[in-house]
C-alpha positions as CSV (number, residue, x, y, z in Angstrom):
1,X,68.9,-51.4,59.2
2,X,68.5,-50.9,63.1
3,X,71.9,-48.4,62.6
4,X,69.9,-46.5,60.0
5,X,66.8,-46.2,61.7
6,X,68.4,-45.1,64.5
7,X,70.4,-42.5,62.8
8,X,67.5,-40.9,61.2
9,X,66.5,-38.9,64.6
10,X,69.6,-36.5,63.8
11,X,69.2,-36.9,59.7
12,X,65.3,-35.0,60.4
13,X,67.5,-31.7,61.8
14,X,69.5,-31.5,58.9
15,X,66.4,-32.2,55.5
16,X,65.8,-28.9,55.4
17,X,69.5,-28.2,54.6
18,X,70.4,-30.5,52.4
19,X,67.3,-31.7,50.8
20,X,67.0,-29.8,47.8
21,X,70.3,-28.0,48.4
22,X,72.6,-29.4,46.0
23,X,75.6,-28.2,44.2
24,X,74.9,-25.6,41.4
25,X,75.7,-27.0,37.9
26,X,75.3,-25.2,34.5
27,X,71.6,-24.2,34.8
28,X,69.5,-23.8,32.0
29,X,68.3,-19.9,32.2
30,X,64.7,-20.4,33.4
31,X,64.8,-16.7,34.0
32,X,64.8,-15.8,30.5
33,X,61.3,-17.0,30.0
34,X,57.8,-17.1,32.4
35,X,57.6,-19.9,34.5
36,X,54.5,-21.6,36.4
37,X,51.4,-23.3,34.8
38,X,48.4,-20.7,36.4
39,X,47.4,-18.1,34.7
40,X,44.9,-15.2,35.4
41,X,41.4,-17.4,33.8
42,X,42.9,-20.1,36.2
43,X,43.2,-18.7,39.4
44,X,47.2,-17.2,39.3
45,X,48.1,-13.8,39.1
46,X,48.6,-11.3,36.4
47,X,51.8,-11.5,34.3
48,X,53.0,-8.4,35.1
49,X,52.9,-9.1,39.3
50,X,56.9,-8.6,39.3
51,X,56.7,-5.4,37.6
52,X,59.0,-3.0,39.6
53,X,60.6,-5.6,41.4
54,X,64.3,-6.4,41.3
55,X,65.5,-9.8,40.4
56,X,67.4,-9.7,43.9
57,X,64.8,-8.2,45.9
58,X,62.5,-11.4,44.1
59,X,65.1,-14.1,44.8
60,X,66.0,-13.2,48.7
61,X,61.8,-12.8,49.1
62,X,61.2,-16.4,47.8
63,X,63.9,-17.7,49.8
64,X,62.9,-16.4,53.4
65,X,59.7,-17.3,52.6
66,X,58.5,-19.9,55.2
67,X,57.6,-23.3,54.5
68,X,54.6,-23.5,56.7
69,X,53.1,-19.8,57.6
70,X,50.5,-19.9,59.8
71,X,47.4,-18.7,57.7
72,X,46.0,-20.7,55.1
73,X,44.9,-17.4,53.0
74,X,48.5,-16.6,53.1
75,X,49.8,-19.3,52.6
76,X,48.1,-19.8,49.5
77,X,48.8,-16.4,48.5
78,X,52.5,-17.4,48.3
79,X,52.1,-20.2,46.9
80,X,49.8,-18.4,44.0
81,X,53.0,-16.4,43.1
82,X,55.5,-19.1,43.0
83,X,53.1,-21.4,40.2
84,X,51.7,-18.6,38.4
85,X,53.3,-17.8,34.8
86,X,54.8,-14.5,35.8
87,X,57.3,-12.4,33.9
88,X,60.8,-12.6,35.7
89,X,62.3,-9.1,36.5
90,X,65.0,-8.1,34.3
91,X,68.6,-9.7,35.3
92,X,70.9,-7.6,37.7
93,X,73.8,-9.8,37.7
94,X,72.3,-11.0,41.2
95,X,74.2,-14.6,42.8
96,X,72.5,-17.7,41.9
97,X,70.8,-19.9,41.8
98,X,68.1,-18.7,39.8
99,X,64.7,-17.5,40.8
100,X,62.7,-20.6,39.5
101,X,65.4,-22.8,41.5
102,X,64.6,-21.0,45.0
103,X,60.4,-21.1,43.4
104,X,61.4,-24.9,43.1
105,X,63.1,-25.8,46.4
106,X,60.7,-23.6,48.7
107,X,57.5,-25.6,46.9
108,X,59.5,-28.5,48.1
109,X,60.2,-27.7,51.9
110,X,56.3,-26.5,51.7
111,X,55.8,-30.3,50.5
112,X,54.1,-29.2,47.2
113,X,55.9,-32.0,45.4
114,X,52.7,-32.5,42.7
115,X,52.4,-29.1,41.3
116,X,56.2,-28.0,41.9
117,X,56.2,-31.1,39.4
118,X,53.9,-29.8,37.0
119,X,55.6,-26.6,36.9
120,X,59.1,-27.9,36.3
121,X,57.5,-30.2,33.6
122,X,56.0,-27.2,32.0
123,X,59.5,-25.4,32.1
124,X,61.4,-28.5,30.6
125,X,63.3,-28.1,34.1
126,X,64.2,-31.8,34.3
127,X,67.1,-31.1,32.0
128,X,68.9,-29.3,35.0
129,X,70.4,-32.4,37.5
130,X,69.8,-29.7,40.8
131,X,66.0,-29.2,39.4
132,X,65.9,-33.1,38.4
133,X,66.5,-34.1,42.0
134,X,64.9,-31.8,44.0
135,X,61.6,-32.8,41.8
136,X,62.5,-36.5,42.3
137,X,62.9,-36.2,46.1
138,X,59.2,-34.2,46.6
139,X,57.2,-36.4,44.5
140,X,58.6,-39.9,46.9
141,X,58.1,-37.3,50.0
142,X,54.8,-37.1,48.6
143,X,54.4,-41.0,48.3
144,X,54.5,-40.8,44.8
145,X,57.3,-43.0,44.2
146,X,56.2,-44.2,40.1
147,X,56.4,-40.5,39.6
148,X,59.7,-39.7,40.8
149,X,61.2,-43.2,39.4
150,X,60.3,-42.3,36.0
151,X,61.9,-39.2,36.4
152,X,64.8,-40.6,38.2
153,X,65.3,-43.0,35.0
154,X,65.1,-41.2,32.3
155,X,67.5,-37.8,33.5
156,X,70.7,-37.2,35.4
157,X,70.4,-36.1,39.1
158,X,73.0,-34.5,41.2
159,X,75.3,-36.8,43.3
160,X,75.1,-38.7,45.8
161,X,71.1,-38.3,45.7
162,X,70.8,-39.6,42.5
163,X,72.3,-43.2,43.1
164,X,70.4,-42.9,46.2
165,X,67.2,-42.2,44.7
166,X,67.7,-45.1,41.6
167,X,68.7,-47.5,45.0
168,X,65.3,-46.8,46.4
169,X,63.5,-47.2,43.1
170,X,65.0,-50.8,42.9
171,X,63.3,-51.9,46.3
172,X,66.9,-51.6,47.7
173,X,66.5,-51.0,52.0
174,X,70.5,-50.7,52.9
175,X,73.1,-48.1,52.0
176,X,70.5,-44.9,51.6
177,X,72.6,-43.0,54.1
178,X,71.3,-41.1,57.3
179,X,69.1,-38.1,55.9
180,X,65.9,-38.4,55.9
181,X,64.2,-37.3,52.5
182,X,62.3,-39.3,49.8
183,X,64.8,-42.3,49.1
184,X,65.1,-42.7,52.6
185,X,61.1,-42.6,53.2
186,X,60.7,-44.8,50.5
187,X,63.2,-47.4,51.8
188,X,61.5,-47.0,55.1
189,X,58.0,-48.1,53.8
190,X,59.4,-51.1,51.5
191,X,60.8,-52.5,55.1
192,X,57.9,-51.8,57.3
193,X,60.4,-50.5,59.6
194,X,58.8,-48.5,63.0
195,X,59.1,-44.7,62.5
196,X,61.2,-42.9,65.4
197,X,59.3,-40.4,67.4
198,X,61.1,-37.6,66.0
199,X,60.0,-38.1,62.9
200,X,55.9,-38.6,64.0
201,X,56.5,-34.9,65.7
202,X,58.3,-33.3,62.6
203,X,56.2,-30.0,62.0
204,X,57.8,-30.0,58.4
205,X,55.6,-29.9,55.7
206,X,56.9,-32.6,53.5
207,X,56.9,-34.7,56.1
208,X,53.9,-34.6,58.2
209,X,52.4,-34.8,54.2
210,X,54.6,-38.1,53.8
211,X,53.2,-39.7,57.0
212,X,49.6,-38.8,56.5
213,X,50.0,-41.1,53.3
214,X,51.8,-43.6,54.9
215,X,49.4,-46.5,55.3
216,X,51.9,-48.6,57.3
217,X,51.5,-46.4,60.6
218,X,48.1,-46.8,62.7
219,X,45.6,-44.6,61.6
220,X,45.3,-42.6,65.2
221,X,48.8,-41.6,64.4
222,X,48.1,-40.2,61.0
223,X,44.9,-38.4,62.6
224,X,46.8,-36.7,65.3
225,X,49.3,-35.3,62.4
226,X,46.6,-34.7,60.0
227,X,44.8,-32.4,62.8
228,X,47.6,-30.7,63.2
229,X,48.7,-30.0,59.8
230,X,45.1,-28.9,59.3
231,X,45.3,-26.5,61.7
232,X,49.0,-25.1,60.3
233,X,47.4,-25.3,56.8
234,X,49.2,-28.2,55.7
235,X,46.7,-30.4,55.0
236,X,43.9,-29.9,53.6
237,X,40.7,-30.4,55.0
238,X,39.0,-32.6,52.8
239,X,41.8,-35.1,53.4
240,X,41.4,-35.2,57.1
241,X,37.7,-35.7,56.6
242,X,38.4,-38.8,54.4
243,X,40.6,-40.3,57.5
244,X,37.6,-39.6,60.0
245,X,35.5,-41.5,57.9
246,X,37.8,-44.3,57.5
247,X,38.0,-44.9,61.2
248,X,35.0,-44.8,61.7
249,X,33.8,-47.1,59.0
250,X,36.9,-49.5,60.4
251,X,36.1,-49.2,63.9
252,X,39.8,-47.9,64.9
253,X,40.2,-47.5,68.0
254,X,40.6,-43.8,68.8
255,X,41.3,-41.7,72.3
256,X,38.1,-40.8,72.9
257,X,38.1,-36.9,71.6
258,X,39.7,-37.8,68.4
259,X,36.9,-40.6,68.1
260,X,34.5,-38.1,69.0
261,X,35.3,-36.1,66.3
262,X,35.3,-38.6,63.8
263,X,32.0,-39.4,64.7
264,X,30.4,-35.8,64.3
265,X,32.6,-35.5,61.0
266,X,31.3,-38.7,59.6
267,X,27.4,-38.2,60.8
268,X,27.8,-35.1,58.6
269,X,29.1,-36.7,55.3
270,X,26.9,-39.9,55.9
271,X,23.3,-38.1,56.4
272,X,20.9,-38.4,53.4
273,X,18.5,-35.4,53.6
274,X,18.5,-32.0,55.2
275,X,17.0,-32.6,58.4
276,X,19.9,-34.7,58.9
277,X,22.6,-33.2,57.6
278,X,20.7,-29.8,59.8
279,X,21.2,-32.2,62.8
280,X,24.5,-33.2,62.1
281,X,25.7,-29.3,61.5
282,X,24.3,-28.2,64.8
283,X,25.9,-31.2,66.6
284,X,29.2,-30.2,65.4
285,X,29.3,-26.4,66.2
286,X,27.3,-26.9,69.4
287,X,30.4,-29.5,70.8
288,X,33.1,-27.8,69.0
289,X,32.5,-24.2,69.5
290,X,35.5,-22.4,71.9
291,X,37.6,-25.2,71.3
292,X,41.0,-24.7,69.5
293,X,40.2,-27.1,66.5
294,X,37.1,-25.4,66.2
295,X,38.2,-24.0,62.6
296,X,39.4,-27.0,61.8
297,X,36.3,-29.4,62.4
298,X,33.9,-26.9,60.6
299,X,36.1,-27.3,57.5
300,X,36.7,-31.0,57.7
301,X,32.3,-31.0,57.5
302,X,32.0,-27.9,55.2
303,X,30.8,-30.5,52.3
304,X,28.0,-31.1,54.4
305,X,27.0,-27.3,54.2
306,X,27.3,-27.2,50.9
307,X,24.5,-29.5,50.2
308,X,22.1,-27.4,51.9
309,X,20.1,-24.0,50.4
310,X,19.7,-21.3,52.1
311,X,15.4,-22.3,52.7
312,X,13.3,-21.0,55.5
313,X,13.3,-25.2,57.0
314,X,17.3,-24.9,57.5
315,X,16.9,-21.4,59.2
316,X,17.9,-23.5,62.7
317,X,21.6,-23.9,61.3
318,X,21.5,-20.6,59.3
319,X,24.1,-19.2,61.6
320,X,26.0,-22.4,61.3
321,X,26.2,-22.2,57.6
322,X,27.1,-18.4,58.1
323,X,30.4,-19.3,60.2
324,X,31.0,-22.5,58.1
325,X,31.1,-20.1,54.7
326,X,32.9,-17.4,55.9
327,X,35.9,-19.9,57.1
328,X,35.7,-21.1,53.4
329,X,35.9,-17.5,52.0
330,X,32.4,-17.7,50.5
331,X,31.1,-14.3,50.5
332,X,28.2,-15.3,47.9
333,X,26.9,-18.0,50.1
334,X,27.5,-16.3,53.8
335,X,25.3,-13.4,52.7
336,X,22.6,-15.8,51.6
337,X,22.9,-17.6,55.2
338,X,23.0,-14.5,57.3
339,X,20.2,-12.9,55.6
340,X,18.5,-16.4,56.8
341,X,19.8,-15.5,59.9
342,X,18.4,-12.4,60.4
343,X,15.2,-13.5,59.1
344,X,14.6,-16.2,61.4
345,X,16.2,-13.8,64.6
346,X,14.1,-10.8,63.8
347,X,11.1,-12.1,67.1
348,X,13.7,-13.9,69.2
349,X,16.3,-11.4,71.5
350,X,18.5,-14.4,72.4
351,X,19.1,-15.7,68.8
352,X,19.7,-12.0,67.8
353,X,22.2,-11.7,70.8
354,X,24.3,-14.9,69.2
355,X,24.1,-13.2,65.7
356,X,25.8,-10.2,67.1
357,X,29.1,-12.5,67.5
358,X,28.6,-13.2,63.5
359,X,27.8,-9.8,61.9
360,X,30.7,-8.1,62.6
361,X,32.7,-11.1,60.5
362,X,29.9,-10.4,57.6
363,X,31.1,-6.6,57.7
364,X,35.0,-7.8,57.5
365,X,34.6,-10.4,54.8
366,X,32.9,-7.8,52.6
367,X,29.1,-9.2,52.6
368,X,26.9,-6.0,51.1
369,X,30.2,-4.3,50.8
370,X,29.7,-1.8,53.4
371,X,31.5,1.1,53.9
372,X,30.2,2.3,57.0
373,X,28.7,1.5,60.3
374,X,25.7,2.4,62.2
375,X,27.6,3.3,65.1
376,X,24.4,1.7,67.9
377,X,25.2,-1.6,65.9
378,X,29.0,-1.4,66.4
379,X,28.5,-0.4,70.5
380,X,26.2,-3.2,70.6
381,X,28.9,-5.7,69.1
382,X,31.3,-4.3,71.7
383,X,29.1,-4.7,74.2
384,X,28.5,-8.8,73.7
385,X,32.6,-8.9,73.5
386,X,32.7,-7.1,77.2
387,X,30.0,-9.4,78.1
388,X,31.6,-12.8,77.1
389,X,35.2,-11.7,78.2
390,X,35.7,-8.9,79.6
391,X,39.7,-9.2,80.5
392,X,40.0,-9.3,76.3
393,X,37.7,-7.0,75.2
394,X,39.6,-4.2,74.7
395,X,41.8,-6.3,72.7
396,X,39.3,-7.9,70.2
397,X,37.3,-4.2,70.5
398,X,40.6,-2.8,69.0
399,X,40.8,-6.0,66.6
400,X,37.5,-5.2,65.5
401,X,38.3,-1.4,64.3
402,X,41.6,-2.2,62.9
403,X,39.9,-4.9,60.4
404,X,36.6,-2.4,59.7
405,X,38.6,0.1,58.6
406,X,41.6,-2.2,56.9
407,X,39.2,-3.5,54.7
408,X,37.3,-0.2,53.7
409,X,35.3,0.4,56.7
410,X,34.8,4.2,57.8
411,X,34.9,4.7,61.2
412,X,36.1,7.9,62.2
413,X,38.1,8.4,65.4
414,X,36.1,8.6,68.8
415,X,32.1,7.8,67.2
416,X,32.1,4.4,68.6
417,X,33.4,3.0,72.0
418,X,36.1,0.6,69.6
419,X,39.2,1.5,71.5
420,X,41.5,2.7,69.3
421,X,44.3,1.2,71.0
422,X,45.2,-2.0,72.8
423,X,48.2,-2.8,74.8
424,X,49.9,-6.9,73.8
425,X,49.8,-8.7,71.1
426,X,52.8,-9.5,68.9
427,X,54.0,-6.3,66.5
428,X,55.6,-7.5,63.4
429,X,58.6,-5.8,63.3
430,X,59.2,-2.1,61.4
431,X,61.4,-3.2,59.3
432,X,58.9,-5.8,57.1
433,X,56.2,-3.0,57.8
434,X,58.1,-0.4,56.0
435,X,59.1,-2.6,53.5
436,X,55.9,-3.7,52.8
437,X,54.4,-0.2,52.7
438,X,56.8,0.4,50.2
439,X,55.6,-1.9,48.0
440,X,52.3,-1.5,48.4
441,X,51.9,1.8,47.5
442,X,54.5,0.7,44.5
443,X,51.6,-1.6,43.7
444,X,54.3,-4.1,43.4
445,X,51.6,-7.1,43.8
446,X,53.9,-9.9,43.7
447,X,56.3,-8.3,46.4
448,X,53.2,-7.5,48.6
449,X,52.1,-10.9,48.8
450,X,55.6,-12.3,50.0
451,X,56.2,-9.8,52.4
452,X,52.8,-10.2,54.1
453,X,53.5,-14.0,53.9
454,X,56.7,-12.6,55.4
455,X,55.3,-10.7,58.1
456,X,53.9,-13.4,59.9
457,X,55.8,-16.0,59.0
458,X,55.5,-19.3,61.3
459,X,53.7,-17.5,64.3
460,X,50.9,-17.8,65.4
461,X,48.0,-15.7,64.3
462,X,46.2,-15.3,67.9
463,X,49.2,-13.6,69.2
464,X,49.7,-11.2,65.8
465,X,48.8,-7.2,67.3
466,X,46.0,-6.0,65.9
467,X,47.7,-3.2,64.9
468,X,50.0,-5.2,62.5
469,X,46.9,-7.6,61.4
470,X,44.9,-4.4,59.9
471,X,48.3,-3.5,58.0
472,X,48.5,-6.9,56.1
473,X,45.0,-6.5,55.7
474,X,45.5,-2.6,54.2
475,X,48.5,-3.7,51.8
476,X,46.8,-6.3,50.2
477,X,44.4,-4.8,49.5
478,X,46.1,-1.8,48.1
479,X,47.7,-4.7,45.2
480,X,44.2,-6.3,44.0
481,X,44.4,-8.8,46.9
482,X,41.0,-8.6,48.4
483,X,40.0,-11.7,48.5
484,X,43.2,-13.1,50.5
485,X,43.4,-9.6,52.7
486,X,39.5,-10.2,53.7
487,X,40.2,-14.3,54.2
488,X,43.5,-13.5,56.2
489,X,41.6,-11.1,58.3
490,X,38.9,-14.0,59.2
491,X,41.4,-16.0,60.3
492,X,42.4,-13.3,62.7
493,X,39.3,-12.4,64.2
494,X,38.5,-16.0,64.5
495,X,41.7,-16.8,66.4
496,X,41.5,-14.1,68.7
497,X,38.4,-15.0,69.5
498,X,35.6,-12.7,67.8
């Protein structure tokens, strides 16, 4: 055992290789039929988003796709095409595997092992020994080890995995090789054995998913994972929320930020009545405001928000709410908030000042729907920006008039002082740009959302240019994407500090 726990340092480089990545036997043709459980009244996307795509151009999209892209709108914009029941593009005689086996092994790498489940049960794609174990191997990355055992029982598996994965299902702890995937994770839990750094710093989706379930390790290890795979929208924020609270009601021992945090998340979820939930708001974006896991704090406590209306006695957090809402992507409820806002500001220049920060968010995620710009109001946003920072402002300035007009936003040339350039900032590369030009204006919806996924792919958004930003943004929305192009553009602005 000491061997194999030592060996499984070098086994993390090589999962994303092999797990998954088994030899090709005679596959079922998913392709023939549409694959993927969501449909339109549920959330996924039109049938028809392939249309005009090849079958190649589909297969080497889903493949490069990355496993962990730095945006949560667009990372659940990918993931909307790969579980949505879409019509496959007409065969081309293009390599395998097939398209629903690259859909099945990139949910797996983005450690979706419950709904790349459901959509290989929907597809009767346990019949196919590649398919069979790639499923089996998410669900125990997952720690859903009855799950993949019943599977692992009842069809054939690719080999060696398969004995490997029936080994762990039997409480066996020797023998399960040196890469580390579900068999190996499960063996690893059944014998309590001590996790090697390596592994507790793995940015991998699967398994930073893995060890925020794993009860066995102290819970300030699976916080310092969870708040980073919140951040990289891995995990989600409701489940980081529920490990605050835990610690909390346990009295872990914390370092003292992360215990600090815990304690504003779980005076939010724990107060009774408004003024205390209003108190506990105010706490959090007062102490967490500038910081780096600003975004994700506000939507570990978004809950909180949501028990509140929009009434005249909240007005002291309606600015709070406004933020907290537009992170979520609630237009409905942001423009209640901020008309709060503006209510409650209307006698009092300083909270006025502060709501200058907010408004120009409002325009971007589409509250009222504006298509212009009083251009006083847009000189006096820029003006707070060059008072708060003024060795960035022409960066966010420019930030701020490539979002207005990428999501509909008239602002003609030289009638504001928005520079209309801005030197730095990371271009995504002409290449993807044309490409995805292309298929926007092809209206090739599908391909526009996994070449925008594509675009930015694992960096990070507070270095993207703004130029490039306002072009995701534009193509998007040119495909019936609005609500992704306007929640991708938040992120943005957020992250670069507007």
């Amino acid at each position: 055992m000491n061997a194999f726990r030592t060996s499984l340092a070098a086994g993390l480089a090589t999962w994303a290789i092999t797990a998954g990545a088994v030899p090709a036997l005679a596959q079922k043709q998913f392709d023939d039929f549409p694959t993927g459980y969501l449909t339109p009244a549920t959330g996924g996307m039109p049938p028809n988003a392939w249309e005009g795509t090849s079958l190649a151009t589909a297969k080497r999209l889903v493949s490069a796709l990355p496993a962990a892209p730095r945006s949560r709108a667009l990372r659940d914009l990918q993931f909307k095409v790969m579980v949505s029941e879409l019509v496959t593009p007409t065969p081309d005689n293009s390599p395998p595997p097939t398209l629903f086996a690259r859909k099945v092994d990139k949910l797996a790498a983005m450690g979706e092992g419950e709904n790349l489940n459901e959509m290989v049960r929907a597809a009767g794609g346990y019949d196919d020994p590649s398919i069979a174990a790639t499923t089996v191997n998410a669900l125990m990355m997952a720690g859903e080890k009855a799950g993949g055992c019943a599977i692992a029982r009842a069809h054939p598996m690719t080999e060696p995995f398969g004995k490997r994965a029936l080994a762990a299902c039997d409480g066996e702890t020797q023998g399960l090789g040196t890469v580390l995937d579900g068999p190996a994770l499960v063996s690893l839990d059944l014998s309590k054995t001590r996790l090697p750094a390596s592994i507790l710093n793995s940015t991998q989706p699967p398994i930073m998913r893995a060890l925020v379930a794993n009860r066995t390790l102290p819970l300030a290890q699976r916080l310092e994972v969870a708040e980073r795979g919140e951040g990289g929208a891995i995990i989600e924020a409701t489940r980081l929320s529920d490990l605050y609270r835990e610690a909390i009601r346990d009295r872990v021992a914390l370092p003292a930020p992360m215990a600090r945090r815990a304690q504003l998340v779980a005076a939010v979820s724990n107060a009774t009545n408004g003024p205390e939930i209003m108190q506990s708001i105010t706490a959090v974006y007062t102490e967490t405001r500038g910081s780096p896991l600003f975004p994700t704090i506000a939507r570990a406590t978004a809950q909180g928000l949501l028990r509140l209306d929009p009434r005249p006695e909240f007005s002291q957090i309606a600015q709070e709410a406004a933020r907290g809402f537009l992170l979520l992507g609630d237009k409905k409820r942001t423009e209640a908030w901020i008309k709060l806002a503006l209510e409650a500001a209307k006698n009092n220049p300083g909270t006025l000042n502060a709501l200058d920060h907010l408004l120009p968010l409002a325009a971007i995620a589409g509250v009222e729907n504006p298509t212009s710009l009083p251009a006083a109001a847009v000189n006096r946003w820029y003006e707070v920006l060059q008072q708060a920072d003024p060795a960035r402002a022409v960066m966010r300035g420019n930030l701020m008039l490539e979002l207005f007009r990428a999501t509909g936003i008239n602002i003609p040339a030289g009638t504001t002082k928005l520079p209309e350039q801005a030197a730095g900032g990371r271009p995504v590369s002409n290449q993807i740009l044309q490409a995805l030009q292309s298929a926007a204006n092809g209206r090739r919806r599908a391909e526009t959302a996994l070449l925008a996924s594509l675009a930015l792919g694992e960096s990070s958004l507070g270095d993207l240019a703004p130029s490039s930003a306002g072009y995701i943004v534009r193509c998007l929305r040119a495909v019936s994407e609005d609500e992704a192009a306007r929640l991708f553009a938040i992120e943005v602005a957020i992250a670069q500090g507007l």
